[in-house]
C-alpha positions in Angstrom: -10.4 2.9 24.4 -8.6 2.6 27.9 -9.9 0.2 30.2 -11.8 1.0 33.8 -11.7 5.3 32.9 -14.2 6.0 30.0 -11.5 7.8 28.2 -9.8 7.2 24.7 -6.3 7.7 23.0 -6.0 8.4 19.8 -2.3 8.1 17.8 -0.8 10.3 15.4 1.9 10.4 12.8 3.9 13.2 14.3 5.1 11.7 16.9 3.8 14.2 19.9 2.4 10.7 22.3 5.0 9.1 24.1 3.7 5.3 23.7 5.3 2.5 25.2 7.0 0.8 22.1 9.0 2.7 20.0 9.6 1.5 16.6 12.4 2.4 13.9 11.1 1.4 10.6 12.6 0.6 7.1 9.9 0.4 4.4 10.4 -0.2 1.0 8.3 -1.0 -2.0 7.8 -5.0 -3.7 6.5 -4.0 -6.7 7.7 -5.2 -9.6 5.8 -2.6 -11.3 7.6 0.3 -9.7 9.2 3.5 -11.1 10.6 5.3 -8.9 12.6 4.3 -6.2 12.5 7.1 -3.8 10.0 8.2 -1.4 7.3 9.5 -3.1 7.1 6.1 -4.7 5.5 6.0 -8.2 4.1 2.2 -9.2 1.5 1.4 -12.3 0.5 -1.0 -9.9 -2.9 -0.1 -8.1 -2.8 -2.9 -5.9 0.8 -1.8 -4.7 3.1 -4.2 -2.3 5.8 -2.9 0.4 7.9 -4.4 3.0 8.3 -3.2 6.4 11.2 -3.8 8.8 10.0 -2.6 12.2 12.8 -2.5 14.7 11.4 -3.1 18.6 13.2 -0.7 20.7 11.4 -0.1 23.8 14.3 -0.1 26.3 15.3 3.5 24.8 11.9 4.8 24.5 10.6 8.1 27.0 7.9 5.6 28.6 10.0 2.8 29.2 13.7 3.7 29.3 14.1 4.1 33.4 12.2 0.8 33.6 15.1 -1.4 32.6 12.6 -3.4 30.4 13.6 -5.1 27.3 13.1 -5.0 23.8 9.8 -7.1 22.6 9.6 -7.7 19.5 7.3 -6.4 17.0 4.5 -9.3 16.7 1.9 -7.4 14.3 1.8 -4.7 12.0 -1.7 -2.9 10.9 -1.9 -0.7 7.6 -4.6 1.7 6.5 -4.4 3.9 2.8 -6.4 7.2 3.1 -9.1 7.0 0.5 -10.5 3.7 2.8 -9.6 0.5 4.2 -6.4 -0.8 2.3 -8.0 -3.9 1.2 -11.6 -4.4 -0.5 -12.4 -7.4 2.5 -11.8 -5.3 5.7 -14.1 -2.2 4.7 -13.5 0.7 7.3 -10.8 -1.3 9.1 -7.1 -1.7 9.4 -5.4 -4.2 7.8 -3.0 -6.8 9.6 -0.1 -7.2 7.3 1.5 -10.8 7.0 5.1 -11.6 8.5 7.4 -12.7 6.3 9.4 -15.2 8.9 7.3 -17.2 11.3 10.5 -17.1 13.9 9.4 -16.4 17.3 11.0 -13.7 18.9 12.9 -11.9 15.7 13.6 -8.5 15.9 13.3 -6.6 13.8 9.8 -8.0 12.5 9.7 -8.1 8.6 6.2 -7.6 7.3 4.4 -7.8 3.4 1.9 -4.9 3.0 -0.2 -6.4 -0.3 -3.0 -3.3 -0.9 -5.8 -3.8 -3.2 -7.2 -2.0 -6.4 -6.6 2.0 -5.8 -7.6 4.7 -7.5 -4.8 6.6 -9.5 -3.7 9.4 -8.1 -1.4 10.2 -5.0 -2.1 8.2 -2.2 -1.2 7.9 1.9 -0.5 4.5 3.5 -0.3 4.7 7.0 0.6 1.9 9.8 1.7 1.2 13.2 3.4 -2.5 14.2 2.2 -3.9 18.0 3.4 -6.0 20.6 0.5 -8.9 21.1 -3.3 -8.4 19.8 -4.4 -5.2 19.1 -8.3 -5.6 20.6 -10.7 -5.6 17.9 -14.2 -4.1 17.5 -16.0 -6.8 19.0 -14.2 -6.5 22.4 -17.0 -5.1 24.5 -17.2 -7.0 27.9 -14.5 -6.1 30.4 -10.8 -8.1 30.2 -12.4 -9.3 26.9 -9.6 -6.9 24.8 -6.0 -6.8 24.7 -3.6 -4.3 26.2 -1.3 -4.7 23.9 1.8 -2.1 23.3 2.0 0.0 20.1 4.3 2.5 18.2 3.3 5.5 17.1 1.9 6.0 13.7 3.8 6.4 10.5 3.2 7.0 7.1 4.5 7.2 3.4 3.2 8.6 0.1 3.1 6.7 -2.8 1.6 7.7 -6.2 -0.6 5.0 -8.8 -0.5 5.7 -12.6 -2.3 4.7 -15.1 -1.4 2.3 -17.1 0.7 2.7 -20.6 -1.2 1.2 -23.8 0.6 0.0 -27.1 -0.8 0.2 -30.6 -0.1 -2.3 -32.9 -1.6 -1.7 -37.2 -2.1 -4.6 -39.7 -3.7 -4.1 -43.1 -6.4 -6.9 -44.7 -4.2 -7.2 -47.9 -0.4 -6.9 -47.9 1.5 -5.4 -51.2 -2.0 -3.6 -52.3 -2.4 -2.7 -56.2 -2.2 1.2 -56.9 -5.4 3.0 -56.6 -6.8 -0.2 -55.0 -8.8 -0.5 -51.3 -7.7 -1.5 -48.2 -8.7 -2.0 -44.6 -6.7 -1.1 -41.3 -7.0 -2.3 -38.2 -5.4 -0.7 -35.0 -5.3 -3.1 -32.3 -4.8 -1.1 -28.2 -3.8 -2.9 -25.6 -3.5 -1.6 -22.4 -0.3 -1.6 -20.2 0.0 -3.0 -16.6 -1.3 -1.2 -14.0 -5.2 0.1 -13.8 -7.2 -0.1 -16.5 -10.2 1.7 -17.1 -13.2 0.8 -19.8 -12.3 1.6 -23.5 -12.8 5.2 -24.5 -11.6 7.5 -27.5 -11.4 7.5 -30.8 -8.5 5.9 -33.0 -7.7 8.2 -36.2 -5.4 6.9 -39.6 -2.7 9.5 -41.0 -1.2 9.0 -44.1 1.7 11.9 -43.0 -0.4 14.8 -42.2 -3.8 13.7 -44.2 -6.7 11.6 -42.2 -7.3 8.8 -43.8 -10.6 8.0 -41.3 
C-alpha cells in the first residue's frame, strides 16, 4: 500500500517492476535429506531448509543507477511456499527468514529459510530480501509503516517425497522341526521424510506360494 495516494503495488516474479533494490541471489538447499542437487530440488524432508545469498546491488539498478546511490545491504528476507504460509505459526503470512551472520553492514546478506511440514508433492517457494522493515499488517495510522526498499520477487521449485520404509522378518522359533508351526513377524519402519498413518496389508511368500 503506498502512502498519501490510495493506490497499491503489487510484485511479481517476472521481473516486469522496476523496484528500487535489485537483488542477485544464490540459493541453495540445507537439507541433509536431499536428493537431488539441481534445481528442481527433490528432498524426503517436508520441512525442507535452504540458504539464500542475496547480493544488494542498487547502484546498477533502472530506478537507482543515475542517482549515484550506494549499495545497502540486504537487511531482511521474507519467504512464502504456495500451498500457504511457509511455516504452521504465521498462517497466511510471509515468513522472515533468520540471517546467518549478525555483522552489520554485510553484503551479500546470507539467510536460513527452515519451512515446516508440507504436503508431498511439487512445491513453489517464493521470496523477496528488503532494505529495513517491511511494514506489517498492523500499520494502519499514517507514518506508522515502513518505506522500506525491496527486490523483486523470486522463486524456486522444490519437490517433497515420501518417505522410504524398511522391512525387517524374525521368526518365534529358530531351526524349526519339519512339518512343525511357526510364527512370522514383519516389522515396517518408515524412512525419513513424511510419514503418513499405517495402511496396507503385509503378505508371507514362501517363493511364489502365500503363506498368509
Amino acid at each position: 500500500m503506498n502512502y498519501n495516494d490510495a493506490t497499491l503495488t503489487a510484485i511479481g516474479v517476472d521481473g516486469s517492476q522496476a523496484v528500487p533494490l535489485t537483488i542477485v541471489s544464490a540459493i541453495t538447499p540445507s537439507d541433509p535429506l536431499l536428493l537431488s542437487t539441481a534445481a528442481p530440488y527433490v528432498t524426503r524432508n517436508a520441512a525442507a531448509q535452504f540458504t539464500v545469498a542475496a547480493t544488494s546491488a542498487s547502484s546498477t539498478s533502472s530506478v537507482c543507477s543515475s542517482l549515484g546511490v550506494s549499495d545497502p545491504p540486504p537487511t531482511e528476507l521474507y519467504y512464502w511456499v504456495d500451498n500457504g504460509s511457509a511455516v504452521s505459526d504465521h498462517a497466511a503470512q510471509w515468513a522472515m527468514a533468520s540471517k546467518t551472520v549478525a555483522t552489520a553492514g554485510q553484503n551479500p546478506g546470507v539467510f536460513n529459510l527452515a519451512l515446516t511440514e508440507q504436503s508431498m508433492g511439487l512445491h513453489t517457494l517464493y521470496y523477496f530480501a528488503a532494505y529495513r522493515d517491511v511494514g506489517i499488517t498492523g500499520s494502519t495510522l499514517p507514518g506508522s509503516g515502513n518505506s522500506s526498499g525491496i527486490s523483486n520477487l523470486q522463486k524456486i521449485m522444490y519437490a517433497v517425497l515420501p518417505a522410504t520404509n524398511s522391512t525387517t522378518l524374525i521368526a518365534d522359533v529358530n531351526q524349526q522341526n519339519d512339518g512343525s508351526s511357526a510364527t512370522f513377524t514383519a516389522t515396517i519402519t518408515p524412512g525419513a521424510g513424511p510419514v503418513s498413518a499405517p495402511a496396507g496389508a503385509v503378505y508371507f511368500y514362501d517363493g511364489s506360494t502365500l503363506l498368509g
